[in-house]
N, C-alpha and C positions, 0 to 999 in steps of 0.2 A: 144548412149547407147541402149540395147535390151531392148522390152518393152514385161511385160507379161501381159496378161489378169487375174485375177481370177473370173470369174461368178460365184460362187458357194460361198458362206457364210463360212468363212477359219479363223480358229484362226490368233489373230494379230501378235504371234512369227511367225507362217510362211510367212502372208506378210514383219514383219522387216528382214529376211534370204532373200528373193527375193528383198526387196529394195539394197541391198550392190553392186548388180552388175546388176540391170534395174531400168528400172522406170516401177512402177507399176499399174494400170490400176483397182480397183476393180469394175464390172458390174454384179450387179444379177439380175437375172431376166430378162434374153434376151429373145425377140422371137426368134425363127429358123433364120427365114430373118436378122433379124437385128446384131443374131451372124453371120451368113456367111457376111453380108454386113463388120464387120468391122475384120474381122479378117486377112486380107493383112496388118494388121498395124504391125498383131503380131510376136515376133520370140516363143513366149513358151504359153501356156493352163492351166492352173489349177482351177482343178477344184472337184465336192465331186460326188454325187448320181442325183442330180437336172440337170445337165448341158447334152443333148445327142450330141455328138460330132457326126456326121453325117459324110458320105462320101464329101458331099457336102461340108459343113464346113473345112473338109481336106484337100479338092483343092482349095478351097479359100485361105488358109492357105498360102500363096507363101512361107513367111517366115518363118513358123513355122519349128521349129528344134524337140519339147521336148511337149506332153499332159503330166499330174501329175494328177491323180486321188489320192486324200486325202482318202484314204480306200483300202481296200483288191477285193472287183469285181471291172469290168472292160468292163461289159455287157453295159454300155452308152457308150462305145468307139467302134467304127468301127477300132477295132486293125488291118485287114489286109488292109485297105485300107491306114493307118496310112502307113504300114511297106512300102507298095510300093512306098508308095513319102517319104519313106528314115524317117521318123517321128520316134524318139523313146517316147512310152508309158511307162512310169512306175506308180505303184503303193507301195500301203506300208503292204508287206505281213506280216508284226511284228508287227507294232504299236498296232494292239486290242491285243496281247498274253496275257500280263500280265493280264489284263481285260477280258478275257473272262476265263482265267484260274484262278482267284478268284473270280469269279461272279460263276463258276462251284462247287468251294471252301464252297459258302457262301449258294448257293443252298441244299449245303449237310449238315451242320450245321441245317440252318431251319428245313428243313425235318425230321434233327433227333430229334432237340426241340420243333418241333411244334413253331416255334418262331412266325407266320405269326397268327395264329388263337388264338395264347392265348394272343398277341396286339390287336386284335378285341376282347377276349372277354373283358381283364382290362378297353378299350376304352369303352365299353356296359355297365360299370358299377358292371362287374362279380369281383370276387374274388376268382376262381377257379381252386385250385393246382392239383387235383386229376388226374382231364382230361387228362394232358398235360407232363404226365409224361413220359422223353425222353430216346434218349441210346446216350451210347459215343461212340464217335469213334476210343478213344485207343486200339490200339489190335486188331482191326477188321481189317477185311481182304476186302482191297477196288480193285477191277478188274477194270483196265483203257482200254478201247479196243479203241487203237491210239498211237504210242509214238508221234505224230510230236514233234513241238514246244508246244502246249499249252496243249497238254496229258505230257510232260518230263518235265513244270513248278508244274502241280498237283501233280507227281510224287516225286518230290523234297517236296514240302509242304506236302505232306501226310505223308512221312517217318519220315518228322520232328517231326510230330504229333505224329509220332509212330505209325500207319498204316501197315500193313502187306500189301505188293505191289504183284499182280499179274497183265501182261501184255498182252495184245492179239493183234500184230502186226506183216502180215505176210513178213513186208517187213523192219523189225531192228535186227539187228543182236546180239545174245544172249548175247554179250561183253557189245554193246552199252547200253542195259535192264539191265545187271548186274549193270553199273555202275550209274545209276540210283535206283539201288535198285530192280528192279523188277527180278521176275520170270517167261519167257515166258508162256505162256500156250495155247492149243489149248481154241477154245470158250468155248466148251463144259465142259472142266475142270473151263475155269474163270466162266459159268454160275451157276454152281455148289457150287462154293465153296467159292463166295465172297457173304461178307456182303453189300456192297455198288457196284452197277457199273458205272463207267460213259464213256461216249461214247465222243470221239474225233475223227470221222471221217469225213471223206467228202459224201454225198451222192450219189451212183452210180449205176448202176445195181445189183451189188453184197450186196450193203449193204441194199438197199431198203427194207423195214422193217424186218430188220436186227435182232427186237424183235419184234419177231410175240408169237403168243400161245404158238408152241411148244416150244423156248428159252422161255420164263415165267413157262412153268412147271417143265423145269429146274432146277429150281432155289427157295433158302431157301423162306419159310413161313415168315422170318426176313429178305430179302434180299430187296435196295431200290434204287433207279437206276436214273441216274442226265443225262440229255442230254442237253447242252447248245455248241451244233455242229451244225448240221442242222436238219432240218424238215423232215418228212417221213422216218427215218433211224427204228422209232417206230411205230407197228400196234396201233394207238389209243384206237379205238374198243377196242382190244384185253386188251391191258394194262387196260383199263376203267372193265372191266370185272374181271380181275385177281386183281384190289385191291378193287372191290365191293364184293366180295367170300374170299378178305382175303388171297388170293392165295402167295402174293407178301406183305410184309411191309408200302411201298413208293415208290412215283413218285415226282420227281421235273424236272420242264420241261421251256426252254425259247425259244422256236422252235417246231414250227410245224405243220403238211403236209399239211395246207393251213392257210395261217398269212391274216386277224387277224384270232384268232381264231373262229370255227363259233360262232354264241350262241346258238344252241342246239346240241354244241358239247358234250357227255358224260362227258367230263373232269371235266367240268364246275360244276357237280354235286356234285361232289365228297365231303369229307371233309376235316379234317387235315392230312390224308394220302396220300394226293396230295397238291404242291408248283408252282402255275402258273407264269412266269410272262414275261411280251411282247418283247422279243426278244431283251433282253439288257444286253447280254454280250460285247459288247464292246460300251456299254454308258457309257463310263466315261471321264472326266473333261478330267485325262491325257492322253486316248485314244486318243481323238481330238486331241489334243496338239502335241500327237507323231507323229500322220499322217502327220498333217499339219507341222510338223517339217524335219519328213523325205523325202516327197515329195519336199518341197521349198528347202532343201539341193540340193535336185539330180537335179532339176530345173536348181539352180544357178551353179552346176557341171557341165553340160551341156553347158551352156550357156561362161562357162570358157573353153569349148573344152574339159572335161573330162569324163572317161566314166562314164554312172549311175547306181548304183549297183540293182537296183529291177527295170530293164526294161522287161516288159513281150510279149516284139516282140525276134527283133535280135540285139544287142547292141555291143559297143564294136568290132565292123567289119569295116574294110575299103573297101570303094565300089569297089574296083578290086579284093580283097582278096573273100567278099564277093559273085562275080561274078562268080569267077571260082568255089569256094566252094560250091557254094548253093545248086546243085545237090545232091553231096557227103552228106551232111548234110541232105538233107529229105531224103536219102538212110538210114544213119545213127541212122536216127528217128526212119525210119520204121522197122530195124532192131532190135533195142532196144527196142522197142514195141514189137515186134514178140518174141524173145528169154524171153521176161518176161513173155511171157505168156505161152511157151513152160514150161518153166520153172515151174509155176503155183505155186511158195512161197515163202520162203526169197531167196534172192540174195548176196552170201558173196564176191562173184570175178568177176570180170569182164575181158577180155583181148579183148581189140580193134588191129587188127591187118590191118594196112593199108599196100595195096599190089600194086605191080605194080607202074603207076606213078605216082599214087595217093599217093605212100613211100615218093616221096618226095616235097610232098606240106605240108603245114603249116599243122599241128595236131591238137591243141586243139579243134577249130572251131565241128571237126568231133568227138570228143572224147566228146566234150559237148555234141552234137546233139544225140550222143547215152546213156548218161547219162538221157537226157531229155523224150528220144523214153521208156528204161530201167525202168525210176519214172512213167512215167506217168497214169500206170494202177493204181499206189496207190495214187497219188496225183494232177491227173488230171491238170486241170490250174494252178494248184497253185506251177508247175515246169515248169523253164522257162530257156533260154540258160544264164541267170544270174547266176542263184541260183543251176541249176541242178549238180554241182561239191561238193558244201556246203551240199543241204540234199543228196548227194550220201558218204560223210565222215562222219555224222553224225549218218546214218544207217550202219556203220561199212561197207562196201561197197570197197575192195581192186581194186583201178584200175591197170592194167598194159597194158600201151601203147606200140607196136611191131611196127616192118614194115619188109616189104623183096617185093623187087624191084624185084626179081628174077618171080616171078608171074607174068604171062604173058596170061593167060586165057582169060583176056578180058586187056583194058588199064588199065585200075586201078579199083580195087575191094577193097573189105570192110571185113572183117573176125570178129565176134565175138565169144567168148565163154563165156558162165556163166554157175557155180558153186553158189548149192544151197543147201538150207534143202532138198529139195527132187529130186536133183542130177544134172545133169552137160548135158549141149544144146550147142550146138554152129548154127552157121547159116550165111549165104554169101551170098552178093550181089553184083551187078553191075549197072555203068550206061552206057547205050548202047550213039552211037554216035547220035542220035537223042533228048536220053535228057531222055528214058526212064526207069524207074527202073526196075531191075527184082533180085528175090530172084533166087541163082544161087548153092545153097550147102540148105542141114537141113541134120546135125547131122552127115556129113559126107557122106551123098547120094547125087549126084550130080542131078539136077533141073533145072530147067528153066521157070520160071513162076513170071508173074506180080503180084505185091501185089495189091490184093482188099478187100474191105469192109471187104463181109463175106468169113470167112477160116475155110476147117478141113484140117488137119493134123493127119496121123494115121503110127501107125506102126506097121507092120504084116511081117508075110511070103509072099514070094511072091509062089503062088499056085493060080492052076485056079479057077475062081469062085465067087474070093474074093470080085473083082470090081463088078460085078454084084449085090452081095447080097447086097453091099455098096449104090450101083445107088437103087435097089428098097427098101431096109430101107427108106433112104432118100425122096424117092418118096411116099411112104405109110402117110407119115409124111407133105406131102404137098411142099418139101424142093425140089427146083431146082436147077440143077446141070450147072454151068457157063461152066467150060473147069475143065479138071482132068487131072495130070500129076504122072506117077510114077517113083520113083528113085529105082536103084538100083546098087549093085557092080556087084553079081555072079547070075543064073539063079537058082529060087529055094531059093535063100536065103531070109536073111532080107532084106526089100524094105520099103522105103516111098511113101505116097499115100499123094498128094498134090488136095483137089479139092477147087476151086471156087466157093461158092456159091449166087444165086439172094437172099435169103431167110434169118436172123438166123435161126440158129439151136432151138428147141423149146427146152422146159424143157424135161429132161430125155432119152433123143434120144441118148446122147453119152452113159449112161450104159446099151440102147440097142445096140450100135456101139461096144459098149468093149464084147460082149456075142457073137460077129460072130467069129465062129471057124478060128484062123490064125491071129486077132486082139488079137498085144497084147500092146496096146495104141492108144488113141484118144485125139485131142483136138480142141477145137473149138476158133477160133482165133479172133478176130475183130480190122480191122489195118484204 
């Protein structure tokens, strides 16, 4: 019989799901040593926050098949060292939805009844109606910036309420927001023109504080704003100042940009027009429950030879399918990445077009990998070669899979195109016979060039001088130029300008890029 480990503290429904087909093992509180000493014993892992699965720990592992982290990160797992000794890792990207999408729910309730400070003052002895007097939320116009999962539960319970829904996500498609009730909007319209906002994103470079000053003077004298996503998506400062002037209504907040919070943080000052509390959106009874329910499933799936649905390596692959694949797939990726960000907003089409003899090998493998490369600007970790076909239908996302054998450019090549809100990329690549990628088409300009880190991409005339003025902007700016490649069809015409860069691009340098006479598009790429 398979024996699993759990070291981590696990609700008892997911060890009775793991007893049905091992014997189970529960040890918390291991040292380092003492888990790599014994884990040759083990074929499976499960485990929560507490337990760091090390490289070390993984080659110990002889038997290990399957790690189960009972929560959504995955930062205690050495995932690629996992993948290379064949290890699937999963997690439970659902189990907190519900829970953080009514903890977001209950947060906006408070804030509008003062519910937190007028229990403090009845508890004090007060008998004070005056104070505390709230607003409703029927008929108000509540701005969700996110659909995932747990922005499309608040969505659903807001309209029930009777909520007037506005949407601000640039990667679901206007169908999918309809049917939900909402009405897409750029930001600037949801900062405007909602009574309530709450944020459902991920933290990134794009969204990092995301509500600074200038979004807060956007926005109504009555406007009140719920963040129970992550930390730093909010200039604190900034928020602490616009509801000490009154600027803004309310803040209610369960996240953020350094946990705990400090104590001479400004937040802390505030009164009943700020809702603190420590980061418990998914504390709840049945959150645990779910996790530890949905990881002990996939465990015991696993351990019956079946695939597991939330593995956040490569699942679902047989090691020779996988072998030959695996190229094609981080080509795949990095295509999918690339064209998203060509792209630069929603994504309504997609067409994977597998060429050459790459036509006739297995598809999906490649057709995920580029779904995953496609999500991953919006959704970061949290799209995996699992899931990346599920939130690719969800955001209304049309795939259409091609092939034509008749391509012969290289042995087998990669073709995409996407189709967006603000218009239609396509882009090609290859893997050379040594193994290495190269981006070989953008846009229909023929290329030749390796994907790196940092990328511009520009589209101009070609006329003399262009490159030049391109190399000392860049230079002026401190921005080092790698290798630079230009496409073209006809002399004198439209061209693409591919350069490699040591450096990112800083703030504001591409709409000095877009003001060079002959530029008539830029974009700054990170692959």
């Amino acid at each position: 019989m398979p024996k699993v480990l759990v070291s981590d503290p696990i609700d008892q429904a997911g060890i009775d799901i793991l007893s049905q087909v091992a014997q189970v093992d529960v040890k918390t509180g291991l040292a380092p040593e003492e888990l790599v000493r014994i884990m040759p014993e083990y074929d499976a892992l499960m485990i929560r926050s507490g337990t760091r699965v090390t490289q070390a720990v993984i080659e110990a592992g002889a038997q290990l098949k399957i790690i189960g982290r009972a929560g959504v990160g995955v930062d205690n797992v050495d995932v690629p060292a996992a993948t290379r000794q064949g290890i699937v890792v999963v997690n439970s990207p659902e189990g907190n939805t519900i829970a953080a999408a009514e903890h977001a729910l209950a947060m906006m309730f408070s804030l509008s009844r003062y519910i937190p400070d007028a229990n403090q003052s009845v508890k004090s002895g007060q008998w004070d109606r005056k104070t505390f007097i709230g607003a409703e939320i029927y008929k108000k116009t509540l701005g969700i910036v996110g659909l995932g999962k747990i922005g499309s539960h608040v969505a659903t319970a807001a309209k029930a309420m009777g909520m007037r829904l506005l949407a601000y996500d640039p990667f679901i498609s206007t169908e999918r927001a309809e049917q939900l009730g909402c009405r897409l909007v750029d930001l600037d319209v949801l900062f405007r023109e909602a009574d309530y906002i709450t944020l459902h994103i991920p933290k990134t470079t794009e969204t990092a504080n995301l509500i600074n000053a200038e979004a807060l003077a956007k926005m109504k004298p009555t406007a009140r704003i719920i963040n129970c996503s992550r930390g730093g998506i909010i200039d604190e400062p900034a928020l602490a100042t616009a509801l000490q002037e009154g600027r803004i209504a309310g803040a209610a907040l369960d996240v953020y940009n350094n946990e705990p919070l400090e104590a001479d943080s400004p937040l802390r000052s505030l009164s009943k027009e700020i809702v603190l509390t420590p980061h418990l959106g998914a504390s709840t009874a049945e959150a645990q429950i779910n996790v530890a329910i949905d990881v002990a499933e996939q465990i015991r799936d696993v351990l019956l030879g079946l695939p597991a649905r939330s593995a956040v390596n490569i699942p679902g692959l047989y090691p020779d399918v996988l072998e030959k694949l695996k190229p094609y797939m981080q080509l795949a990726e990095t295509l999918g990445n690339l064209v998203s960000q060509l792209a630069g907003g929603r994504v309504d089409f997609l067409n994977v077009r597998l060429q050459g003899e790459l036509a006739t090998s297995e598809s999906k493998p490649v057709v995920v990998a580029s779904l995953k490369g496609l999500l991953s600007q919006a959704l970061r970790e949290r799209v995996n070669y699992v899931n990346a076909s599920i939130e690719a239908k969800e955001r209304g996302i049309r795939v259409v899979e091609t092939r034509d054998a008749s391509v012969r450019d290289y042995t087998g090549s990669l073709h995409l195109e996407a189709k967006g809100s603000l218009g239609e990329h396509s882009v090609t690549g290859a893997v050379l016979g040594d193994g290495e990628i190269r981006i070989t088409n953008v846009d229909e300009f023929p290329i030749n060039v390796p994907p790196t880190h940092h990328m511009l991409f520009t589209r101009h005339r070609d006329m003399p001088g262009i490159i030049g003025k391109i190399g000392s902007l860049l230079g002026s700016f401190n921005v080092n130029i790698a290798s630079m490649q230009v496409g073209r069809k006809i002399v004198r015409g439209d061209a693409v300008m591919v350069l490699s860069l040591d450096d990112p691009l800083p703030d504001g340098i591409l709409a000095e890029i877009t003001k060079v006479p002959g530029i008539r598009d830029a974009y700054t790429v990170t692959l």
